[in-house]
N, C-alpha and C positions, 0 to 999 in steps of 0.2 A: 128116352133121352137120359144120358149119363153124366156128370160132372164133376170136373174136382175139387175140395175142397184142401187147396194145399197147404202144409205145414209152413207155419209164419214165425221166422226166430225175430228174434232181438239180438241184433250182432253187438250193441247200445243201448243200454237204457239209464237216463236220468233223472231223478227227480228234483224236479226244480221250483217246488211249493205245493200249496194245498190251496183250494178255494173254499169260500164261507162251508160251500152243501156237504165238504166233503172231499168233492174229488180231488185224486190230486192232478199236478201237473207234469209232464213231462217231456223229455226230446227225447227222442229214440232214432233210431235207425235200424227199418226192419228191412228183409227181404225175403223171398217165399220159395219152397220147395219143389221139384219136380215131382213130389211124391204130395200123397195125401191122404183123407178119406175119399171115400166115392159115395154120391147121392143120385142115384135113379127116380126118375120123375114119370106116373102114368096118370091116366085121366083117371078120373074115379067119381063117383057123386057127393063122398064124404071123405075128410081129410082124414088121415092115416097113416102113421109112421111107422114099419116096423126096422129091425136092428141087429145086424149080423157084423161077422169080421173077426178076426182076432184081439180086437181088444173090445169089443162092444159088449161084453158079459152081462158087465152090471148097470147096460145102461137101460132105461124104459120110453118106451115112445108115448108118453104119458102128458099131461099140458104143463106139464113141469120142461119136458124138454125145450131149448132153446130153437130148435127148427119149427117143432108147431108155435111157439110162441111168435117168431118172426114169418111164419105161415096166416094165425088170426090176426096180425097185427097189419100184415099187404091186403088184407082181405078187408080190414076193416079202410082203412087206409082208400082204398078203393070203392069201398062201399058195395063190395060183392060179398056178404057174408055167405052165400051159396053157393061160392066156386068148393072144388074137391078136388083131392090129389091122392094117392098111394104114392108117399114116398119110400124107398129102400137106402136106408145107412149103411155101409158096410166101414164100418169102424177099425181103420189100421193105425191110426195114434192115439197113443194114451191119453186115460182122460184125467182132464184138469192137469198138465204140466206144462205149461208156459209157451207152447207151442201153439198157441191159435184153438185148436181142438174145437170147442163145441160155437165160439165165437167165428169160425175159420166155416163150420157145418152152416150156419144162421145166414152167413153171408152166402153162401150156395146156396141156400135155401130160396132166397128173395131172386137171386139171378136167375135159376131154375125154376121158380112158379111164376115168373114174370114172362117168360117165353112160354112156360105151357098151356101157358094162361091168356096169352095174347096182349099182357096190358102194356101199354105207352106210360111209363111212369119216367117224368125227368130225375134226371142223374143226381140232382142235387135233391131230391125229394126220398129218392131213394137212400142216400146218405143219410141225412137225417132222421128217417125212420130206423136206420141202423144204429146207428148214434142214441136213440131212446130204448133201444135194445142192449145195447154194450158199448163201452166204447174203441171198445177193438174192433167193433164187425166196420167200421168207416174205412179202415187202414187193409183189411182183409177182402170187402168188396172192389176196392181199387187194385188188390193183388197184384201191385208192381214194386218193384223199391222203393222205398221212400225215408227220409227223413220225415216223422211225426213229431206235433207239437200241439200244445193243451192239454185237453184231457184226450186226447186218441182225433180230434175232428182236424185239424191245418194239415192237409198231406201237401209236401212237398217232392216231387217223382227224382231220381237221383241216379244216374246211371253205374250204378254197381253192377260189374261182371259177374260172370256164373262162379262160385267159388266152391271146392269142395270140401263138405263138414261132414264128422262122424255125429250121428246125435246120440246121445244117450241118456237114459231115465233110471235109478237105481232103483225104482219101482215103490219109490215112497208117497203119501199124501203132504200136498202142501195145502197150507191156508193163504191165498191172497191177502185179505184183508190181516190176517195175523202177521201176514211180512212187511205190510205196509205200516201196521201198529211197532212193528222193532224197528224200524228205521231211527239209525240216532240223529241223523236231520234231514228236516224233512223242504229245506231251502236248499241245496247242491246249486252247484256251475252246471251251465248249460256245455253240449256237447263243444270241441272245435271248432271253427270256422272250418266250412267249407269253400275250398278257393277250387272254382272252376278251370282245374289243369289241363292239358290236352291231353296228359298222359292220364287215361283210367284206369289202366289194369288194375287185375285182380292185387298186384302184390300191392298198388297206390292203395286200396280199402284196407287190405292187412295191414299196412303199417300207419294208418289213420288209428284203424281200429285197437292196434296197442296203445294210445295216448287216449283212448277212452275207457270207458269201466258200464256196470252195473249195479245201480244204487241197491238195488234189491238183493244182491247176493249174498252181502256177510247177516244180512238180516235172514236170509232164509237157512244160511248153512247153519247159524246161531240157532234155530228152533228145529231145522232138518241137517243133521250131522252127515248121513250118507250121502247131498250134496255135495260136501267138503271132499268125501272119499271120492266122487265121481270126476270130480277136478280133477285130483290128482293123478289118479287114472287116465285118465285122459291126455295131462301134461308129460307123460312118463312116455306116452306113446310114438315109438319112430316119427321124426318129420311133424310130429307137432308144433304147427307155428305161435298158436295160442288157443285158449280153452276158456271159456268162459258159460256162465248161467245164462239162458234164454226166459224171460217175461219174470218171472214170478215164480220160476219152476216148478219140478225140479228138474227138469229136460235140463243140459249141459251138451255146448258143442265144442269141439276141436276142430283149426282151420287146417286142410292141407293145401299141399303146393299141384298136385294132379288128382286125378279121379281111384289111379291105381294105390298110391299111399294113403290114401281115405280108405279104399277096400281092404286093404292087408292092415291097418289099423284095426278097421272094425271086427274084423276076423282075429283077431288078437285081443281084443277087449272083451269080445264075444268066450271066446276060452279061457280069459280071466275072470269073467263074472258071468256065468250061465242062467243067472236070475235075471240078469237088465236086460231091457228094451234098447236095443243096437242097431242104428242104420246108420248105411254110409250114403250122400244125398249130396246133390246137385242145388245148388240155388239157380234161378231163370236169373237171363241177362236184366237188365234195366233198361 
């Protein structure tokens, strides 16, 4: 059994306070990739991860990993500490850039040992265990559009159209928590109201999506400069409708108007910068 774990942008993200523990709060508005990682699932006696792909180099299938973590965690959860799995990662998005990545794998994880494994776990039980995992894998096991709120757990399902983005990564490391420490306030306005039009199209998100921002961005170009460059980049390029940072980065996407000026963008960025991580990608309907 094979599955995807798709790439999960932030077309949105707000910050809109902190809680006593820590977390903070947010409204976002994500929506997910037709592309992704791929997680293979076989029986096995003992749990097992091993890790291939173009970008899985440096990763280890170790109990550090997020997949066996949210592997012992269904298992415990279940109270079958002796189920076993051979998982296969093949890792085609970068790790740790704003994209979902190991949170987007965790959430595959639980869907895929939950079928190979036979268990009946309700939906909402399964959320929650996700949600003591990360608070992205809530937003990633639903993998549909949504407007999020809290810390990652209030999905709201949102019908946003397929829209074409180039993604790109300048191929830098960010620190989550160091982005969320430069943030110079950490109270923001919540997103727009959403008025339920009849007209959805893709161009209604676009032009929503300009009267929105990313709280996290000038915080992260501030401690990650080639962010800033990838912007630009991005903004510069034919048919560019808007460019903006995805989660926490440093993934950065541009919106196009079709699938073809997304490909000859990214084939153009691709020969401006031979070092970055360049796709050109489909978001699924809503």
């Amino acid at each position: 059994m094979q599955l995807t774990a798709r790439a999960k942008i932030n077309l949105a993200l707000h910050v809109t306070g902190q809680r006593d523990d820590g977390y903070h709060l947010l409204d976002t508005l994500v929506t997910f990739a037709d592309t992704g990682d791929e997680l293979r699932f076989e029986p096995a006696d003992q749990l097992e991860l091993t890790i291939g792909g173009p970008e899985g180099e440096t990763l280890e299938g170790n109990d550090d990993n997020l997949i066996i973590k949210a592997a012992k965690a269904l298992r415990a959860h279940v109270g079958r500490h002796e189920l076993g799995a051979k998982i296969h990662l093949t890792k085609n998005l970068p790790v740790a850039s704003g994209i979902g990545g190991g949170s987007a794998d965790a959430a595959c994880a639980l869907r895929g040992l939950c079928q190979l494994w036979d268990l009946q776990v309700e939906e909402t039980e399964l959320m929650q265990l996700g949600l003591s995992l990360g608070a992205d894998i809530p937003m990633c096991l639903a993998g549909h559009p949504a407007r999020v709120s809290g810390i990652g757990e209030a999905l709201d399902p949102m019908p946003i159209q397929p829209l074409n983005l180039v993604l790109a990564n300048p191929r830098v490391a960010v620190s989550t928590p160091q982005v969320f420490q430069g943030l110079s306030s950490k109270n923001n306005a919540p997103m727009g109201e959403l008025v339920r039009y009849e007209d959805r199209s893709a161009r209604f998100w676009i032009n929503y999506l300009m009267h929105q921002r990313n709280d996290l961005q000038a915080a992260a170009c501030a401690f990650v400069p080639p962010i800033t460059d990838c912007l630009a980049a991005l903004e510069k390029l034919p048919d560019c409708m808007l460019a903006r940072m995805s989660g926490s980065g440093a993934t950065c996407f541009g919106i196009f108007e079709n699938p073809g000026e997304a490909a000859y963008a990214a084939h153009e960025l691709r020969n401006q910068h031979r070092d970055w991580w360049v796709l050109p990608i489909r978001t699924i309907a809503g």
